[in-house]
Every structure is written in structure tokens, then in C-alpha cells.
Legacy VTK file of the C-alpha trace (Angstrom):
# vtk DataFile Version 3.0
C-alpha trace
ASCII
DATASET POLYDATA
POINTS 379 float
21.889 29.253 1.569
19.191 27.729 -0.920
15.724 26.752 0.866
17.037 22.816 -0.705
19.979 22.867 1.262
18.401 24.359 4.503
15.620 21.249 3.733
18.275 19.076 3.525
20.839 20.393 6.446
17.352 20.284 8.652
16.879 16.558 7.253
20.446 15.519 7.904
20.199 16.172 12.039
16.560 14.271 11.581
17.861 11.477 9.963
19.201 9.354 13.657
16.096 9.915 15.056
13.784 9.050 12.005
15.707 5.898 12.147
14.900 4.804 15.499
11.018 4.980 14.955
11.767 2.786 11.797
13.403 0.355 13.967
11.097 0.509 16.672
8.291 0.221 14.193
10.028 -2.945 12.770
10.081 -4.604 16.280
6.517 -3.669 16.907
3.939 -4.428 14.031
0.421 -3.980 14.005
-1.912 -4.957 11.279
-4.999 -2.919 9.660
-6.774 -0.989 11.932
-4.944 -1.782 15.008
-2.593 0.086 14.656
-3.133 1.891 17.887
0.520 1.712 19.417
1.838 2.276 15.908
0.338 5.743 15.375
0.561 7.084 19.224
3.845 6.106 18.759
4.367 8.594 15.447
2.067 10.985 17.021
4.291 11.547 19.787
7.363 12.069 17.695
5.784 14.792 15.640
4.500 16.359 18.677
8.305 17.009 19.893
8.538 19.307 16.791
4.815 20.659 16.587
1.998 20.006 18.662
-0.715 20.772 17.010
-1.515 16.782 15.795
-5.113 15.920 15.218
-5.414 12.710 16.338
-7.661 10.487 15.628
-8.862 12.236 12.380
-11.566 12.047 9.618
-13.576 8.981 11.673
-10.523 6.531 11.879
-9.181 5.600 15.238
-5.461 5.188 14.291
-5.255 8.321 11.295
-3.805 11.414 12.364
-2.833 14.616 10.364
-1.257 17.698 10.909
-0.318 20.432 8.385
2.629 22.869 8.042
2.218 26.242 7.382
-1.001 28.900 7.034
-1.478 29.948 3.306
-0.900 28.473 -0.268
-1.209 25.119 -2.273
-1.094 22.052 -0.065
0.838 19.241 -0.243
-0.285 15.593 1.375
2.218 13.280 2.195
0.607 9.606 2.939
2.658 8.229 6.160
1.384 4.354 6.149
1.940 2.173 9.050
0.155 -0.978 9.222
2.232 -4.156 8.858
1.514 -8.158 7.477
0.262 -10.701 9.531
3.037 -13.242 10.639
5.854 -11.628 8.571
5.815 -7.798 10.180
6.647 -5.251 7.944
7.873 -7.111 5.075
6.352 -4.408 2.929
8.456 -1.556 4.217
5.563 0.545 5.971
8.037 1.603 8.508
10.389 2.906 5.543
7.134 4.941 4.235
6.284 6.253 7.540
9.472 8.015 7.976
10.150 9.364 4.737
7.114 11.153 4.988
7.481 11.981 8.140
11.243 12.916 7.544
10.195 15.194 4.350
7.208 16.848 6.400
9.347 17.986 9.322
12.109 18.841 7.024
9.627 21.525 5.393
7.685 22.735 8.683
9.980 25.819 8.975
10.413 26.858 5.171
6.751 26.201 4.116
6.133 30.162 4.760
9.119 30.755 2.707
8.025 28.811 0.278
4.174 29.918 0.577
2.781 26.505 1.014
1.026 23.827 3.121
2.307 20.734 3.824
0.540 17.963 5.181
1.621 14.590 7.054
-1.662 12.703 6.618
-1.269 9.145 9.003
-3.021 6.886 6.528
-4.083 3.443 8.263
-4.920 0.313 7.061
-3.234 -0.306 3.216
-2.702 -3.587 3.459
-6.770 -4.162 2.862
-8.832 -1.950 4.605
-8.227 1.101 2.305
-7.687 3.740 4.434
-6.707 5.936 1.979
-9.955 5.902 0.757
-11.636 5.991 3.527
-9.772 9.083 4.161
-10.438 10.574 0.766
-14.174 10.454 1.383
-14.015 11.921 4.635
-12.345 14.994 3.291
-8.703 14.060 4.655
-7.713 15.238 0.778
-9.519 18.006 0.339
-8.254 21.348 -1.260
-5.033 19.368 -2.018
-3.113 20.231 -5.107
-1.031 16.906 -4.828
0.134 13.532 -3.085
3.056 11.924 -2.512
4.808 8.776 -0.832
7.657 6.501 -1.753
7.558 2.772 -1.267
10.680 0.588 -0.603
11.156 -2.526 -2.802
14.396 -4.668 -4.596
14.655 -1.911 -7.254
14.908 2.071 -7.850
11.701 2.409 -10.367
9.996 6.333 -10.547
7.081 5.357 -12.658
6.515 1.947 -11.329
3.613 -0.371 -12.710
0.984 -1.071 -9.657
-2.237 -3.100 -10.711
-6.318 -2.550 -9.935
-7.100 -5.000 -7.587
-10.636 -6.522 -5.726
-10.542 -8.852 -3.392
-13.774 -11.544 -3.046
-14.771 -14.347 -0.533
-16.309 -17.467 -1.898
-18.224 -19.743 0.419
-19.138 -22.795 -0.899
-22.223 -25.061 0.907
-23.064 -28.587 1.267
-23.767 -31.259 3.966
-22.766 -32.899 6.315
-22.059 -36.805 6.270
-19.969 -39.661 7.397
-17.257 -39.634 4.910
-16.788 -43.566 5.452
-20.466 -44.760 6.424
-22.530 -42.522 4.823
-20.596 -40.772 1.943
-23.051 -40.595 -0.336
-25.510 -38.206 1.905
-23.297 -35.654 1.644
-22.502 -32.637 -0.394
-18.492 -31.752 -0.050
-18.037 -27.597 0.095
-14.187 -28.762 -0.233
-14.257 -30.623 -2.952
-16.115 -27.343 -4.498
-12.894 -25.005 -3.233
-10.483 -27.238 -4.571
-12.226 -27.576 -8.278
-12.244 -23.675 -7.616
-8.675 -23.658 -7.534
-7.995 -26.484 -10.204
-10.373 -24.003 -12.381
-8.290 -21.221 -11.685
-5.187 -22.824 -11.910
-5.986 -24.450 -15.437
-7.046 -20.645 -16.651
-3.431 -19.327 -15.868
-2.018 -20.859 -19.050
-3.992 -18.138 -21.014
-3.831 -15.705 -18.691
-2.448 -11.926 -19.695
0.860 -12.147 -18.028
-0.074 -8.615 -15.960
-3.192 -10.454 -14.685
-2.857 -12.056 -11.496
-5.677 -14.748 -9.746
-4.324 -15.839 -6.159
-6.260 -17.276 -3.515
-6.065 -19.251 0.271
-8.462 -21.560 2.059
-9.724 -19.565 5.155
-12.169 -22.475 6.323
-11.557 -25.918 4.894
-13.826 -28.263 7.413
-13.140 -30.201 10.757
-12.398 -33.448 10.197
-11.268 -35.714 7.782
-14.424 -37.907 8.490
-17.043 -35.503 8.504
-17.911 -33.986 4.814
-17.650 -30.248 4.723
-20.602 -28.539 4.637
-19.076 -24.854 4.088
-15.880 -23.920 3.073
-14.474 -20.265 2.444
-11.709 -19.186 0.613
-10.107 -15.510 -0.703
-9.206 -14.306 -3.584
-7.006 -11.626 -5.126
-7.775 -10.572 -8.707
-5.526 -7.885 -10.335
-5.469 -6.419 -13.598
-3.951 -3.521 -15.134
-6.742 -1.340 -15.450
-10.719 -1.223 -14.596
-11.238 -3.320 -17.922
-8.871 -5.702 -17.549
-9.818 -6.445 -14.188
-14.172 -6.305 -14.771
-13.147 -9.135 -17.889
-11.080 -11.402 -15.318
-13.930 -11.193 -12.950
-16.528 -12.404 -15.479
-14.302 -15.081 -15.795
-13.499 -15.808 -12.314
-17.252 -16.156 -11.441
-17.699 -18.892 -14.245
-15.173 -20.457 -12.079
-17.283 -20.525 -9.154
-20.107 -21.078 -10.827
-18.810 -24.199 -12.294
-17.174 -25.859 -9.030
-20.496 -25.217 -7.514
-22.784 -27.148 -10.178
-19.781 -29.838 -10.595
-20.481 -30.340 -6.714
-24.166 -29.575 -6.581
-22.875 -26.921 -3.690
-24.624 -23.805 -3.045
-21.750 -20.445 -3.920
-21.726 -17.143 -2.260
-19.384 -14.301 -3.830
-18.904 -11.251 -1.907
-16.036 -8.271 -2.072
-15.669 -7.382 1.419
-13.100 -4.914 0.602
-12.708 -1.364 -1.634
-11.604 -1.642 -5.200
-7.685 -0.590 -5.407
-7.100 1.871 -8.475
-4.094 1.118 -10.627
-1.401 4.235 -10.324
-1.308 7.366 -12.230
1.802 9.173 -11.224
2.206 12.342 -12.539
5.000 12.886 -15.086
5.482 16.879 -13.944
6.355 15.408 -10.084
7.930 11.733 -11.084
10.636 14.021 -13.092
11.094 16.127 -10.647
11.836 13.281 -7.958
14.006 12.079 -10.547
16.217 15.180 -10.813
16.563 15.444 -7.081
17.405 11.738 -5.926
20.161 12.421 -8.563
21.457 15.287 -7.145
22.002 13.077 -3.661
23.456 9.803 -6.243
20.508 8.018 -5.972
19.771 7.377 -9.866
16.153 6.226 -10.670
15.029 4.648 -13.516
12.034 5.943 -15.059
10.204 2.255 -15.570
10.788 -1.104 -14.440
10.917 -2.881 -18.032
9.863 -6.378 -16.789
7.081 -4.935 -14.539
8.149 -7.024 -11.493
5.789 -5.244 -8.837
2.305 -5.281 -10.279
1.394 -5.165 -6.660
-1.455 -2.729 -5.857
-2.101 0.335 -3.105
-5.064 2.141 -1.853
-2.759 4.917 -3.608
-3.993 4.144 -6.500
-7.337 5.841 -5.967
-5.836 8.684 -4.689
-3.623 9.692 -7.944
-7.110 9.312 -9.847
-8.330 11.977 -7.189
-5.033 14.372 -7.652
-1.836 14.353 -8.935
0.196 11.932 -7.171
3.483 9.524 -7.666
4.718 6.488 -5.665
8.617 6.003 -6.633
10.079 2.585 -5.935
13.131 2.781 -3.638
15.684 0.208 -3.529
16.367 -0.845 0.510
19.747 -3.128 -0.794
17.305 -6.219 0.329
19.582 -8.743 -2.032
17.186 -11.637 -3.254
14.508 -10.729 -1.051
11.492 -9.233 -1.971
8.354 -7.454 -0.713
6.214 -9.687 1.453
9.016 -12.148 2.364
10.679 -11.655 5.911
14.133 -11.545 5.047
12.751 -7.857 2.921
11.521 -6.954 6.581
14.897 -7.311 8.051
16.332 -5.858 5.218
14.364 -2.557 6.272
16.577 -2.093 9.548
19.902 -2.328 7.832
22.039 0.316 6.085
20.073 0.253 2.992
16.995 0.893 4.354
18.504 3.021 6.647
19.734 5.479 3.710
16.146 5.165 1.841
14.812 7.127 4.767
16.917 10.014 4.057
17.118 9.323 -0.102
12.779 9.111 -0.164
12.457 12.095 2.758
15.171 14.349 0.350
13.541 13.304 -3.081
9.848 14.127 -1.722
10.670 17.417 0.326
12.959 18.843 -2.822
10.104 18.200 -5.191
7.924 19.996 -2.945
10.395 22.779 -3.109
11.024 22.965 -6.758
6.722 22.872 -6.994
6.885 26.341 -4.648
9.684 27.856 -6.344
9.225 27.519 -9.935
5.016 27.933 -9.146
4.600 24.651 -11.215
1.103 24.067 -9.433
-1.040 24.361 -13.098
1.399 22.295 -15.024
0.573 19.245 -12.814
LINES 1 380
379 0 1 2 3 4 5 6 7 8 9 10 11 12 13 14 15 16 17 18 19 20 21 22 23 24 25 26 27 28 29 30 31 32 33 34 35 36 37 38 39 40 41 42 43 44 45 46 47 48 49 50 51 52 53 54 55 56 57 58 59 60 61 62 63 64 65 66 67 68 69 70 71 72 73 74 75 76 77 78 79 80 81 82 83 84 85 86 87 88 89 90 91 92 93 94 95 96 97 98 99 100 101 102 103 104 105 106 107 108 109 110 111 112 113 114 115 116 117 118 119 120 121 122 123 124 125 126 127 128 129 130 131 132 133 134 135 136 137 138 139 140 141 142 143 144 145 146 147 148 149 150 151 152 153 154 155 156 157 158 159 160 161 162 163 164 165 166 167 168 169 170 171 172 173 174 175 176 177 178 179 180 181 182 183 184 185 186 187 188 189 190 191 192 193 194 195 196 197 198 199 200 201 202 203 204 205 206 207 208 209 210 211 212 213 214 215 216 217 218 219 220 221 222 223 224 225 226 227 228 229 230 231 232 233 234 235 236 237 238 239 240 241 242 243 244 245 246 247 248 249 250 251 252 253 254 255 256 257 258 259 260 261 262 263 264 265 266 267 268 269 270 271 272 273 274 275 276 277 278 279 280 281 282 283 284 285 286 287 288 289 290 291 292 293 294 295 296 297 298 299 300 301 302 303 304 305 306 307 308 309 310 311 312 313 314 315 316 317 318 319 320 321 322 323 324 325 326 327 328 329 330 331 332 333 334 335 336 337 338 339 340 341 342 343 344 345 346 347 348 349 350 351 352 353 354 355 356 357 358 359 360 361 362 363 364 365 366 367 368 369 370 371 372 373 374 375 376 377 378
């Protein structure tokens, strides 16, 4: 028997089990950093099959890692856990979690065949926070030769498009007034958020059409007749690349510059978050994954051609640290998409169901045909 069909025979009498902690993880969500429940909860599944799970890791409370085998290159695969606020895990985290998990437990008893080291790295905190980075500066990466992890969406893509994002705050201050007996005392923070967003809104027109400028009021005042003195809004700004993205900043602080002297209102701009790196997946391992979700009838394109995700991962800055990819897996999730409940519910269903085993199979094979044809330099 090959080592790819041991992998996958071994992945096959994983698969029922590998769904249940996707299900549980759907009916359980926990958000960036908090995932405390989430990752005892993976911990102790990867514990049945080898105990020796670092956890917490690398200076985060809910990361854990443990690695497969003694000797050779090593392999990280990213298991991400943390869910939305208010819509769960609309973004398929429970779908990543156990493909990793599925590919790294499928490998833990060939790696010495194979000569390798495989790592299941527990990777809080994607959905802002950037664990992943967090992690890569703590040495969670280091000596690795490569990184992988699939993400679930509406489409099969291998080299999909993902964006460099930042993320800012604006606070706007005023005074306070009387809106209806003293109106004129006051300086209105709101009115300063809203031309904010008028600005923004009017600069879409000749925006690139990969550029993306999306914000929410956080803090919008008390009352309708007191005048807000601070308001706070944030702000998503994504671009294709670290130019594209430094040039739609320049422009989005004009913005705020401007709503603040329209209003005479005092601005504050801070980034309270780490700078997302647009994806770099590496052709060597993308055609690889390619090859092998074929061989199980899963075909995948090699780009989407209208670039419908654009979204952005704290993956990103780890394919600029190592060779990496991030395939796209379809989940069957009909008109739904990422970030929209009926996606989350779609994760629980057969489709997502069979994107466990299709992501775990297309990872752990590509590991394999790494090993076996010694393709380590050519990455």
C-alpha cells in the first residue's frame, strides 16, 4: 500500500469523529481570544491520539501546538478557531480547525516514513487580533519549511485573491449642548462621523474596484437632545498590496481631516490592530493541492476570475514569512456567503461535512508528495 492511501484509509475512520468537533464547534462559538472552551475542547481530542499537546503555547492563553514526528523538514498546519460576534462561525473556522486537524493526525504515524515533522499549530484570534502573528514572533514558526490551511467559502479557488488590510478607530470630539435650547454652544462629534462616512462614501465612485473602505459607528452619543461630544467609529481599509493600501490611507485621513475642520471637532486616528499581509501562495504547493483534490473529484480552479473574496487573513503575513497556500473550498452553501449566518449553517451540512475530508486529504497528500519527491528547495 502507498503511504497516500494509508494517509487516506487512516483519514477515512477519522472523518465521523472530525465531524462531531465541527458540529460541536458550530454550536459553541467563541470570539478572539476567548476562545478558552474552543481550544480545551481540540486539545482534548488530539490528546486521545497523542498526548504530548503544549498547551497554552508561545504566550497565548488559547494557542496550542504539538508536532509529529522527530527528524526532517517541518510542516505547520494553522488550525483557527475563533468565531464572529452575533453570527458564530459564519466564516467556517470550525471547517479549518478540522482539516488541519484531520490532515495532522492522518500523518502522525507515517511522518517517520516519510522523514518529516508535522505540526498542528492552534492559531487564535484571526478574526482581528492576529494571532498568527503573534505566533510568528514568538517563534511558533520557526525552522518551518512551509504552511498550510484551507478556508471554506461559495467557491473551489487554489490561488485565491485575499487583500492587505489595517483596521483604524476615529474618535471625533466636541461639546456638549442642549440640542433645542442651546444648539449653538455645541460642537456635534456625530455630525463629524457622519460627514466621515458621506466623505467616504462619495470617494467610492473612483475607487479601484479591489479597494475596499467599510466602517460602523461604535459610539454615536446618548440622546437625541444632548449634542455629542465624542463619537467613535471603525474602519476597514483593504487594498491589494502594501502600496495600494499606504495610497488609500493618505486618502482616508484627508477624510477625517476634513469632517473634523467642517465640524470644528477635534480627530483622533489610531490602528489598534496588526497590519494583515495580502497572500502569497506558493505555486510548487497550490499545484500540488490541485493534483490531489483531483484525484478524490474535487476539481479546483486555479483563480477566481472575478476576485469575489478579497477578504484578508493574518495568513497573509505568514506566506511572506514561508511558503504557504490557503485554497478556497466550496462547503455547497447555495447563495450564502462568508460572514452571513445561513454560510454558518451551511458548515454543518453534507457539504461542509465532505470539505473536512476533501481539505484534510488535499493538505496531508501534498505533504506527502513534498517528502517523497524531496521537493523542499523547489518551494
Amino acid at each position: 500500500m502507498t503511504i497516500k492511501k494509508e494517509f487516506k484509509s487512516e483519514l477515512e475512520s477519522l472523518h465521523k469523529s472530525l465531524i462531531e468537533v465541527n458540529d460541536w464547534m458550530y454550536e459553541n462559538p467563541e470570539l478572539a481570544f476567548e476562545e478558552f472552551e474552543t481550544s480545551k475542547y481540540l486539545v482534548n481530542y488530539i490528546k486521545k491520539y497523542d498526548p504530548e499537546v503544549m498547551y497554552p503555547t508561545h504566550g497565548l492563553d488559547t494557542a496550542f501546538e504539538v508536532t509529529f514526528g522527530k527528524d526532517g523538514p517541518l510542516v505547520v498546519l494553522c488550525v483557527e478557531y475563533d468565531a464572529l460576534p452575533e453570527i458564530g462561525h459564519a466564516c467556517g473556522h470550525n471547517i479549518i480547525a478540522t482539516c488541519s486537524i484531520g490532515a495532522g493526525l492522518g500523518l502522525r504515524n507515517l511522518v517517520d516514513k516519510l522523514g518529516i515533522r508535522v505540526k498542528l499549530l492552534g492559531t487564535p484570534a484571526e478574526e482581528g487580533g492576529g494571532g498568527k502573528i503573534i505566533l510568528l514572533d514568538n517563534g511558533a514558526f520557526e525552522d518551518a519549511k512551509c504552511s498550510m490551511m484551507i478556508h471554506p467559502g461559495p467557491y473551489d479557488v487554489a490561488n485565491p485573491t485575499f487583500s492587505t488590510i489595517q483596521q483604524y478607530k476615529v474618535e471625533f470630539f466636541g461639546k456638549d449642548a442642549h440640542a433645542a435650547g442651546a444648539p449653538e454652544e455645541g460642537i456635534n462629534a456625530l455630525d463629524a462621523q457622519i460627514q466621515l462616512f458621506v466623505n467616504a462614501s462619495t470617494y467610492r465612485q473612483q475607487m479601484l474596484r479591489t479597494d475596499r473602505m467599510h466602517g460602523v459607528i461604535k459610539d454615536g452619543g446618548f440622546k437625541p437632545n444632548i449634542i455629542p461630544s465624542y463619537t467613535s467609529s471603525e474602519w476597514y481599509l483593504r487594498s491589494l498590496n502594501e502600496d495600494g493600501l499606504n495610497k488609500l490611507e493618505q486618502d482616508f485621513l484627508n477624510f477625517v481631516n476634513g469632517a473634523a475642520i467642517a465640524t470644528k471637532c477635534k480627530s483622533d486616528v489610531t490602528s489598534p490592530d496588526f497590519r494583515y499581509q495580502e497572500i502569497l501562495n506558493n505555486k510548487t504547493m497550490f499545484e500540488l493541492f490541485m493534483e490531489n483534490c483531483n484525484e478524490i473529484g474535487r476539481d479546483m480552479p486555479l483563480q477566481d476570475p472575478a476576485q469575489l473574496g478579497l477578504g484578508s487573513t493574518d495568513m497573509g503575513n505568514i506566506s511572506f514569512a514561508m511558503p504557504s497556500i490557503h485554497p478556497m473550498l466550496a462547503i455547497d452553501s447555495g447563495d450564502a456567503v462568508n460572514h452571513q449566518p445561513e454560510f454558518a449553517s451551511a458548515t454543518i451540512e453534507a457539504g461542509g461535512h465532505k470539505a473536512i475530508f476533501d481539505g484534510a486529504y488535499g493538505m496531508g497528500a501534498t505533504i506527502i508528495d513534498l517528502a517523497e519527491k524531496n521537493l523542499w528547495d523547489k518551494l
